[in-house]
N, C-alpha and C positions, 0 to 999 in steps of 0.2 A: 149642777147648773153652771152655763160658761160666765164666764167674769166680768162684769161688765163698769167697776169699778171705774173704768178710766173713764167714761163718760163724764165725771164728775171732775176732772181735772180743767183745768183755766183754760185751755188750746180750747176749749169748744162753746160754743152757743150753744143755745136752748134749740134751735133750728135743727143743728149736728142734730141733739140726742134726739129730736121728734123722727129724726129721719132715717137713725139707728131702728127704733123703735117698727116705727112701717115695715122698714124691710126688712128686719130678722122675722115680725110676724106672717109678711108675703112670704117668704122662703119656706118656712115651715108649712103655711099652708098650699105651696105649691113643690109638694117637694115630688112627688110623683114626676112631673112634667119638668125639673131641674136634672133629675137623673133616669129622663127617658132616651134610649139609648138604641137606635136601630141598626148599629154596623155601621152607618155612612157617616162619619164624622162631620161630615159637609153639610147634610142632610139636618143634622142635631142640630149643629151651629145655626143654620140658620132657623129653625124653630125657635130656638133661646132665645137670636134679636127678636124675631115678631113676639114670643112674649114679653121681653122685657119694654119691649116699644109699645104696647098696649096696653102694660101696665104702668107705665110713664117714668119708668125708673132711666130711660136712654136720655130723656132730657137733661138729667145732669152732667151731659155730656157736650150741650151746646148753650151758649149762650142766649139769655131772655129776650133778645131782639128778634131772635131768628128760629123759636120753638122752646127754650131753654127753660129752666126751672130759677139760677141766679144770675143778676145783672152779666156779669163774666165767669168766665170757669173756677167753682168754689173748689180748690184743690182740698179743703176738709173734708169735703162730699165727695166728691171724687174715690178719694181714700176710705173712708167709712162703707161708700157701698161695695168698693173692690175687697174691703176686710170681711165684709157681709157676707157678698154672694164669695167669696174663696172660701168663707168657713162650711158654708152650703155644697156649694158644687162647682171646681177648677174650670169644667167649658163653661158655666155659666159665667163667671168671673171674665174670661177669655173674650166671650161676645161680649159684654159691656166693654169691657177695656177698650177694644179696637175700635168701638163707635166715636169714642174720647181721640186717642191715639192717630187713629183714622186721620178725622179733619181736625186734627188741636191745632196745624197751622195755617187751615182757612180759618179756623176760629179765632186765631191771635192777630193774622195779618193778611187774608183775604178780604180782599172788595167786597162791596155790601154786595154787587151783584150775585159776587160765586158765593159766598155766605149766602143768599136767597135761595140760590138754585139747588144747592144741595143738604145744609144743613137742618130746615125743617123735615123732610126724610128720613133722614139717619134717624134724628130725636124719632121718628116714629116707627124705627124700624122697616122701613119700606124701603131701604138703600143700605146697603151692606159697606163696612169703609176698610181702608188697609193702609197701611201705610209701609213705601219701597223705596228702602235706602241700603239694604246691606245686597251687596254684592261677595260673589267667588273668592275675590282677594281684597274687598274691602269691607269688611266687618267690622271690627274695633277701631280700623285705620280706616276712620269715613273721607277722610281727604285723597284715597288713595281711586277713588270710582273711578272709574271708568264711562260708564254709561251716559252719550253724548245726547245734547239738543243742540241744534244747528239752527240756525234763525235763516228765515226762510219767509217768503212773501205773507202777511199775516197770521205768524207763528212760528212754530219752530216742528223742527222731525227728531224724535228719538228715535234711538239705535241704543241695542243694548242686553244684556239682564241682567235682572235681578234675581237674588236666591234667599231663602229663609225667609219669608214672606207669608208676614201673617194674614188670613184672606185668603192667599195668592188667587184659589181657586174660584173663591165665590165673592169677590170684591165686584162690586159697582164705582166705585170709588178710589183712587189710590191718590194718600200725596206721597208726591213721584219727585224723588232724587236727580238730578244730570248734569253732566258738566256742559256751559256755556264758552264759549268764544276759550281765549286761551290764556288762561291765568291759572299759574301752578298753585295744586293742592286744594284746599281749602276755599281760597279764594276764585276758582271756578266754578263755585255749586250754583246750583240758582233749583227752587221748586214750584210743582206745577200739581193741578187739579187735573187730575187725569183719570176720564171715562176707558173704563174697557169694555164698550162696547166699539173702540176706535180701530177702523181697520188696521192689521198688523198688530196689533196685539196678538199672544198666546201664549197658554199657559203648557208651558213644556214639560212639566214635572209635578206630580203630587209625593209629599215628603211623607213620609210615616215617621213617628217620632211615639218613644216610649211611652207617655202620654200623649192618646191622640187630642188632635190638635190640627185644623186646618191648614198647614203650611205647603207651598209650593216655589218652584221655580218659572220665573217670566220674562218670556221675549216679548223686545219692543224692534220691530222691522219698521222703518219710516213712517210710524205712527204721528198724525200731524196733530197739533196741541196748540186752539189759537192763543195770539198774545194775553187774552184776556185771562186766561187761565194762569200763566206766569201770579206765582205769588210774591209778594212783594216785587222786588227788582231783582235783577239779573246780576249774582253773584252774592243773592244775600241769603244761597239755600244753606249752606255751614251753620252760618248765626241762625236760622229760620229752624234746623232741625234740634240745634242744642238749647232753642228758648222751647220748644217745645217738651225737651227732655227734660226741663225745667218743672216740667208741671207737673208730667208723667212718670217720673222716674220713684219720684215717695210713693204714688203707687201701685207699682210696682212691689217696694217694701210692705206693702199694707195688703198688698193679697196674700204675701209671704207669711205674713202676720197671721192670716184670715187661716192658710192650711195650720199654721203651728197650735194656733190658741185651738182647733178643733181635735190635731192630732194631741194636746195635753190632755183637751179632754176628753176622751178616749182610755188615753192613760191611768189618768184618775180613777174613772170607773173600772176596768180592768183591776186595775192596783188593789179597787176597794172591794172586787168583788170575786174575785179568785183566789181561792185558797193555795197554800205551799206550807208543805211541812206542818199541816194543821192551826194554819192562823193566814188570817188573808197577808199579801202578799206588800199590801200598803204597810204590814207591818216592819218589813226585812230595813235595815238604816240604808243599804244599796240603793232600796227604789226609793226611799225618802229623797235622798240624797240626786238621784235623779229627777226628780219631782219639782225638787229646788232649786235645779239649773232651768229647769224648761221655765218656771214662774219666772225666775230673776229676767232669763233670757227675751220672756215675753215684753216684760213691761220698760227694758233697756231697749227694746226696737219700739214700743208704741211711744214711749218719750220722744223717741229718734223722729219718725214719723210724724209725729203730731207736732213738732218745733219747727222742721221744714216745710209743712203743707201752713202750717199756723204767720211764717214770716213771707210764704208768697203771698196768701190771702191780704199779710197787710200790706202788703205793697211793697216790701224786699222785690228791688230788681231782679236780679239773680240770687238763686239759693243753689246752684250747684254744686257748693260743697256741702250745704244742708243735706242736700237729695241725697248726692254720692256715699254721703254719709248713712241715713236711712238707709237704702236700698243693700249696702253693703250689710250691716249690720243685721237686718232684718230676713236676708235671704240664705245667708248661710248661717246665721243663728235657728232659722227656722228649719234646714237641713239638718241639723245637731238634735233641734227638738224632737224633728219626726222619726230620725233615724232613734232615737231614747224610747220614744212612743212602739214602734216596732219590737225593739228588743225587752219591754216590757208586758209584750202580747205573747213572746216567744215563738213558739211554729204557726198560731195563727198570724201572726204579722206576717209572713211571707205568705199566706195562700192568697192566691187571685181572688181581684174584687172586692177582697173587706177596705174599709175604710182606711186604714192605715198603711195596706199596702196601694191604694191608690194614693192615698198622697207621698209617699214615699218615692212615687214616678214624675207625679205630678209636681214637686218642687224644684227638681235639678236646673230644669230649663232657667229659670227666673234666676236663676246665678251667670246666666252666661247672656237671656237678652236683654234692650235697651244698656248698653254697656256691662261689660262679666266685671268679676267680683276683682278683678286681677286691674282692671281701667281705674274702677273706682277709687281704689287703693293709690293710684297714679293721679288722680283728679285731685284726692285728700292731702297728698301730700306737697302736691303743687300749691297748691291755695293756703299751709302752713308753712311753704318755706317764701312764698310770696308775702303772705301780713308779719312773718318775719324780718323782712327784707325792707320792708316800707316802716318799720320799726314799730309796729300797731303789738 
């Protein structure tokens, strides 16, 4: 039985656990339709959103004014159902995510009007979202884009692409990265709400990745994007992207969470139920001992997790060294887990398609997107030599 002990820790409301409760019971009883799998990754993805949008789980992805489930985006929810649907099923996890991801920054700092026009959608699955920020050579160095809006009679034209782009393919939706007017770095961003159904869009490349996973390559040819669309103001896409990463980035650590705590349990049974040497295999003090790193390792990343979603919720400004901190901790500890969980399987952990060799593919990514494990580590130590410095 998976663990579900942390429910009971102070990070959460009675709200959290009712809502634990829902969707591990939906999962299970939709698991058929979680791991229906046609060859077209594209094809899957967007099955997921419709059903997780008619099953009204996308709501806790938008805000209560605008179709949402609470007043503002509850990063404990957030978290919980990414820990949920990861233990269940990686694309499922993947489509909730991006619906959150998607518009988290129409959600934080768009106009009520573009919050109207698109957010009640998303929440119901009828509008697929993406969010395009990483470019060719601007990945980890997001100050370094490239990809121009030029302000132009009632709007602006981008020029451009984008790569690693989750969606890429089947987005309706992007919040869209560009540099504005001319101010070096960081301080040229500015984002926008941007349809692709807009001429000059195109999607120039579908990415295959070890675990499939929707991702593409997109040109933007003088694609025009009116003013209104502009979120916030114009130079305020930097701050616009890393308050958003603010929200999303725990989790991120929480789906991480979601593959480990399933590939443990996994383990367990395995462990408890295969013989070696005539005595099951939970006997050997190796696997114990293994056993015991993946528990400790679990509940060091749901503490991590639950302290960063638990201080945005109250109102901590910024948690980015909260987040940085989760995401790290939680993604490559969850790498350690699943790679333990595999070698406790032996030759079946490597054959295609069991569980643990899917998650085994399915983890790597989440070390390297919304910032790799190598940023974070530069985020954490920033923000310790910084409350050093201020003598805190």
């Amino acid at each position: 039985m998976a663990d579900t002990s942390f429910l009971d820790w102070p990070f959460l409301d009675q709200h959290h656990r009712d809502l634990h409760a829902r969707l591990s019971t939906w999962c299970v009883a939709h698991d058929g339709q979680l791991h229906h799998e046609t060859g077209d990754v594209e094809a899957d993805c967007r099955a997921l959103v419709k059903l997780l949008g008619k099953a009204g789980w996308l709501r806790l992805a938008v805000p209560a004014a605008h179709g949402g489930l609470t007043e503002k985006l509850d990063v404990r929810s957030l978290c919980l159902a990414r820990q949920t649907l990861g233990y269940h099923s990686g694309l499922a996890d993947f489509a909730f995510a991006m619906q959150g991801l998607g518009t988290g920054a129409i959600s934080l700092f768009g106009s009520d009007a573009i919050k109207e026009r698109y957010l009640r959608k998303v929440a119901r699955g009828e509008l697929i979202a993406g969010f395009a920020l990483s470019e060719l050579e601007a990945g980890s160095d997001v100050a370094a884009m490239a990809t121009s809006a030029t302000k132009v009679d009632g709007g602006y034209l981008i020029n451009g692409e984008k790569t690693w782009i989750s969606n890429g393919g089947i987005a309706d939706i992007l919040t869209l990265f560009a540099r504005t007017g001319g101010a070096p770095g960081a301080k040229g961003l500015s984002a926008f709400a941007f349809s692709t159904d807009t001429p000059g869009f195109e999607v120039v490349e579908r990415i295959d990745v070890i675990a499939p996973h929707p991702l593409a390559t997109l040109r933007f040819t003088d694609c025009f994007v009116p003013d209104n669309h502009l979120i916030g103001g114009e130079g305020d896409g930097f701050r616009i992207a890393m308050a958003t990463l603010d929200v999303f980035r725990s989790t991120v650590g929480a789906a991480a969470l979601g593959f480990a705590r399933r590939a443990a349990d996994e383990a367990l049974e395995r462990a408890s139920t295969r013989q070696l040497f005539g005595k099951p295999l939970a006997d050997l003090q190796l696997t114990q001992a293994a056993l015991a790193d993946m528990a400790l390792g679990i509940d060091a990343s749901q503490l991590l997790i639950l302290r960063a979603a638990w201080a945005k919720d109250r109102g901590q400004e910024r948690v980015t060294r909260e987040a940085a901190m989760a995401k790290l901790h939680a993604t490559d500890g969850a790498q350690q887990i699943i790679d333990q969980a595999v070698q406790i399987f032996g030759g079946m952990g490597v054959k295609s398609g069991t569980m643990v060799e899917r998650l085994y593919r399915e983890i790597r990514a989440l070390r390297i997107y919304e910032g790799a494990s190598e940023v974070q580590k530069v985020v954490i130590a920033r923000a310790a030599l910084a409350a050093h410095q201020a003598g805190k």
